[in-house]
C-alpha positions in Angstrom: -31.0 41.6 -28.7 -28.2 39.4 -27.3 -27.9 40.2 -23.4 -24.3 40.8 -22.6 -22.6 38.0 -20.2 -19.8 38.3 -17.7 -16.2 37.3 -18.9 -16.6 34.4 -16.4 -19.8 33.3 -18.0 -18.8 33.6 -21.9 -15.7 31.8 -20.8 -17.4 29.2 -19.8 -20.2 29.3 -22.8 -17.4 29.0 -25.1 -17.5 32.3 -26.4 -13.9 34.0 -25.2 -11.0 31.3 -24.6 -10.2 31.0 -20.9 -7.4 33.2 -19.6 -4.1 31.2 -18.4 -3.2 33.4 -16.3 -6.6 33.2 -14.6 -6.7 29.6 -15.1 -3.7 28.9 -13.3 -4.4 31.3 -10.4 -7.5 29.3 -10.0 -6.1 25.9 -9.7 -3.0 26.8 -7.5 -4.9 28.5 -5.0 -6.9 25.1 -4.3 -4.2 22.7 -5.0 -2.4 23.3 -0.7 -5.9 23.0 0.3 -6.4 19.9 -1.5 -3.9 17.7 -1.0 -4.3 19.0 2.6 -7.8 17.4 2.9 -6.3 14.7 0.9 -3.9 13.5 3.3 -6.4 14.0 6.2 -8.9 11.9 5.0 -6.0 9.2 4.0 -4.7 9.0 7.9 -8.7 9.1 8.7 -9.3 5.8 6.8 -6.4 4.0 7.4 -6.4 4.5 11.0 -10.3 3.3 11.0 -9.6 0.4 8.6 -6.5 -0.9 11.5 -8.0 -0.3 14.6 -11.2 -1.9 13.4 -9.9 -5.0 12.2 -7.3 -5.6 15.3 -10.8 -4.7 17.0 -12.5 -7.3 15.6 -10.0 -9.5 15.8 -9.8 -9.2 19.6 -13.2 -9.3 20.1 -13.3 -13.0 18.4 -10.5 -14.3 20.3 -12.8 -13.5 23.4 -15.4 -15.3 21.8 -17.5 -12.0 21.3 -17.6 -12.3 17.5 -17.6 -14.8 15.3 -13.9 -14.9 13.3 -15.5 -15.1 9.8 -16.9 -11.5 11.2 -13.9 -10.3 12.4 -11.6 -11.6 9.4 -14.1 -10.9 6.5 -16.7 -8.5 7.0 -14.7 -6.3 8.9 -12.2 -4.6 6.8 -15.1 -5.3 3.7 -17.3 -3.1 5.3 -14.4 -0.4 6.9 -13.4 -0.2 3.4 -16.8 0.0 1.6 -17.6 3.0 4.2 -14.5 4.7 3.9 -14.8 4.7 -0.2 -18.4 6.4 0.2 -17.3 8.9 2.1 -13.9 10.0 1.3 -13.0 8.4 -2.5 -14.1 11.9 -3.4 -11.3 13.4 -1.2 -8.3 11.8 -1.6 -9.8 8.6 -3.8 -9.7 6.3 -0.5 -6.7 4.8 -1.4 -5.8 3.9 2.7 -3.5 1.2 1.0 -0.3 1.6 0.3 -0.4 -0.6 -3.2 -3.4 1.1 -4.0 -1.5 4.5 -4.4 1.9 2.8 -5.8 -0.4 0.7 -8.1 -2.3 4.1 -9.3 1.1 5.9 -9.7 2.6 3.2 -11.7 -0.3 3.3 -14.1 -0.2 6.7 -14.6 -3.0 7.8 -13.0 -1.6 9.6 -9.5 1.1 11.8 -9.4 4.6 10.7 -8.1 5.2 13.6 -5.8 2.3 12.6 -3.7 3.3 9.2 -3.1 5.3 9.3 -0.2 2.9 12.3 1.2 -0.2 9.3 1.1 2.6 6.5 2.3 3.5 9.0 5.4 0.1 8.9 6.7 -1.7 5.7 6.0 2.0 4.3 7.8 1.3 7.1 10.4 -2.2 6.2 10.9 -1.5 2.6 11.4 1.0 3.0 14.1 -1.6 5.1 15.7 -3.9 2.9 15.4 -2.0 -0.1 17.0 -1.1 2.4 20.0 -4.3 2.7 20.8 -4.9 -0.3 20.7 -2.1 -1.5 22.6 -3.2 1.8 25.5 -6.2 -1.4 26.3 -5.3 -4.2 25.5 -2.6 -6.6 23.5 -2.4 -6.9 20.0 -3.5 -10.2 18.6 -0.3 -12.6 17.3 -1.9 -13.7 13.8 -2.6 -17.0 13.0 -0.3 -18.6 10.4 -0.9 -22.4 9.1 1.6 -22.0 6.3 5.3 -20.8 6.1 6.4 -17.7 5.2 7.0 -17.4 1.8 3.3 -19.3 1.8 1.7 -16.4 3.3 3.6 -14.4 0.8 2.2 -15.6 -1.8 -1.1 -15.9 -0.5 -1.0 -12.6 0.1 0.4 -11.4 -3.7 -2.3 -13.3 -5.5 -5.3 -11.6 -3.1 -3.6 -8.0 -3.3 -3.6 -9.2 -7.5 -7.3 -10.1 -7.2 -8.2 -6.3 -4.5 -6.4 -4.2 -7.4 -7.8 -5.9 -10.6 -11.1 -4.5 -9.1 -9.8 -1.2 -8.0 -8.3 -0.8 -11.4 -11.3 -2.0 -13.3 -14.1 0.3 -11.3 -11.6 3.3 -11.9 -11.0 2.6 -15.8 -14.8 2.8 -16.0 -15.8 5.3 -13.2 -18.0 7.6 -14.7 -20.4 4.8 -15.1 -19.0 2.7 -12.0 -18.4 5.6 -9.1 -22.1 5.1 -7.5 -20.9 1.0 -7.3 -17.4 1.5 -6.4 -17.3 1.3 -2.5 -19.8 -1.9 -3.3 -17.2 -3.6 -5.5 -13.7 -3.1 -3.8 -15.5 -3.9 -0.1 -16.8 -7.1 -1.8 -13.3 -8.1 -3.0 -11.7 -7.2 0.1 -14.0 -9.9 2.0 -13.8 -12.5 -0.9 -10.4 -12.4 -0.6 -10.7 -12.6 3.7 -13.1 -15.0 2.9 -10.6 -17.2 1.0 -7.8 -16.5 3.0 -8.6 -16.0 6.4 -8.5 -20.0 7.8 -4.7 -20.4 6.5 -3.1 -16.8 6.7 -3.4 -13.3 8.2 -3.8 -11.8 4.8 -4.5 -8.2 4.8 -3.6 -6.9 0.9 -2.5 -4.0 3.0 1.1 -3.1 4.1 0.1 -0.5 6.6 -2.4 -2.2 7.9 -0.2 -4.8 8.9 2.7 -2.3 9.6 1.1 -0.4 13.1 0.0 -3.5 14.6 3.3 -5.4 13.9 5.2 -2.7 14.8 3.6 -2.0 18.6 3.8 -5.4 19.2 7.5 -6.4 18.4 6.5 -8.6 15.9 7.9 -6.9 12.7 10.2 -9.1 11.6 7.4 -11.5 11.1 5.2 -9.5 9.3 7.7 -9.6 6.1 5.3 -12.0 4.4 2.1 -9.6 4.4 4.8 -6.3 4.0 6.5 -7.4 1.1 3.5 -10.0 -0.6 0.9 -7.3 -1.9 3.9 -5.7 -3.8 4.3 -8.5 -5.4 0.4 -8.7 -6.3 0.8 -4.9 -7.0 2.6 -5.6 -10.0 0.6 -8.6 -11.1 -2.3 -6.6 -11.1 -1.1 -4.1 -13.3 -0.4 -6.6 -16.3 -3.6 -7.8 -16.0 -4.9 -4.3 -16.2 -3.1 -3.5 -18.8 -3.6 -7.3 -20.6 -7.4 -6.8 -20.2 -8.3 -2.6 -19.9 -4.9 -1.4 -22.1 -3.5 1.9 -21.6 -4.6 4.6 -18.8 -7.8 6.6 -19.5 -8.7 10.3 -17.9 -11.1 8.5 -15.8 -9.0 6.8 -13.6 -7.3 9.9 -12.5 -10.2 11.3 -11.1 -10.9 7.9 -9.6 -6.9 8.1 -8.5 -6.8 11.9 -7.1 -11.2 12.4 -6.4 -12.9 14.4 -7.6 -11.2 17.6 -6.5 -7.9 15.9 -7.6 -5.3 17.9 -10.2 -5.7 16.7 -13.5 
């Protein structure tokens, strides 16, 4: 004899259709809790990822560090870390293209753009605060013009995001690699980059430090480039994966994200 189940079990078995009513209940008493968390952990790793690279950048100008150290393995590592632990919170963006790239693809909702923007901008003027509470923020190092830097800084955003794209297009068999793959492509590209240009692939990275320091004006190059490798990225996500799939929005939101 069949032992009867609870209406929460045979909905799940299959065996009554879920409720919409109940449904909905469900998923808009997490949602204010979610994006909640969301945002937190987004100010958590961009503030990390800024004050550790100024960090490490300071510490090489003192000759404490060597500067392929503090240009390349710094942010590769702050951003490996920070994917680990909080992709499956707010899907680590802590990069402005990330989330306009995501949203323009499909994959991240438009109302929470400006919410993530607010607080990985937030974070990084933090960040350069504190910064600036010890000690003076580092003038980068630029051996080509302006609109050199920009570019330079569009074609490694182009090369970050092809990756970010690519592991979330395939996340339910790449999610265990992910933090290995973008933290690699971040240091490639510092790796590339780092003797010519103060490329960071990261408008609010860029935008605390420059900001605290007066120097914002200058920064246009590294605010405006990764845009510009934003949107390269996407055609050769969509020349090379096609259209959005449902795994990168839970790559885009994490795990806990809306559908």
């Amino acid at each position: 004899m069949r032992q009867m189940s609870s209406p929460e079990e045979s909905r799940e078995g299959g065996d009554i259709p879920p409720d919409p009513h109940h449904r909905k209940e469900a998923q808009s008493g997490g949602t204010g809790h979610h994006i909640g968390r969301a945002l937190v952990a987004e100010a958590l790793g961009t503030f990390v990822l800024t004050f550790a690279s100024v960090a490490a950048l300071l510490l090489a100008h003192l000759g404490l560090l060597p500067e392929v150290a503090a240009a390349a393995l710094t942010p590769g590592l702050v951003v490996l870390t920070m994917v680990y632990a909080l992709s499956d919170v707010s899907g680590a963006h802590i990069n402005p293209v990330v989330t306009l790239a995501f949203a323009l693809r499909g994959a991240f909702p438009w109302r929470l753009v400006l919410p993530y923007w607010a607080v990985q901008f937030g974070a990084s003027v933090a960040a350069g605060l504190l910064i600036l509470a010890f000690a003076h923020v580092p003038p980068p190092r630029e051996r080509v013009p302006a609109s050199g830097a920009a570019l330079l800084d569009a074609g490694c955003t182009a090369l970050l995001l092809v990756v970010i794209l690519a592991t979330a297009h395939r996340n339910a068999k790449l999610r265990p690699a992910a933090g290995l793959a973008v933290g690699a492509a971040v240091s490639l590209d510092h790796f590339l980059s780092s003797s010519v240009s103060a490329v960071a692939m990261n408008p609010a990275r860029v935008f605390g430090p420059a900001l605290v320091s007066g120097r914002l004006a200058e920064a246009w190059p590294h605010l405006l480039g990764p845009v510009a490798g934003c949107l390269a990225a996407l055609l050769l996500t969509w020349a090379t994966r096609g259209p959005l799939n449902a795994q990168e929005h839970e790559a885009a939101e994490g795990n806990g994200g809306e559908g």
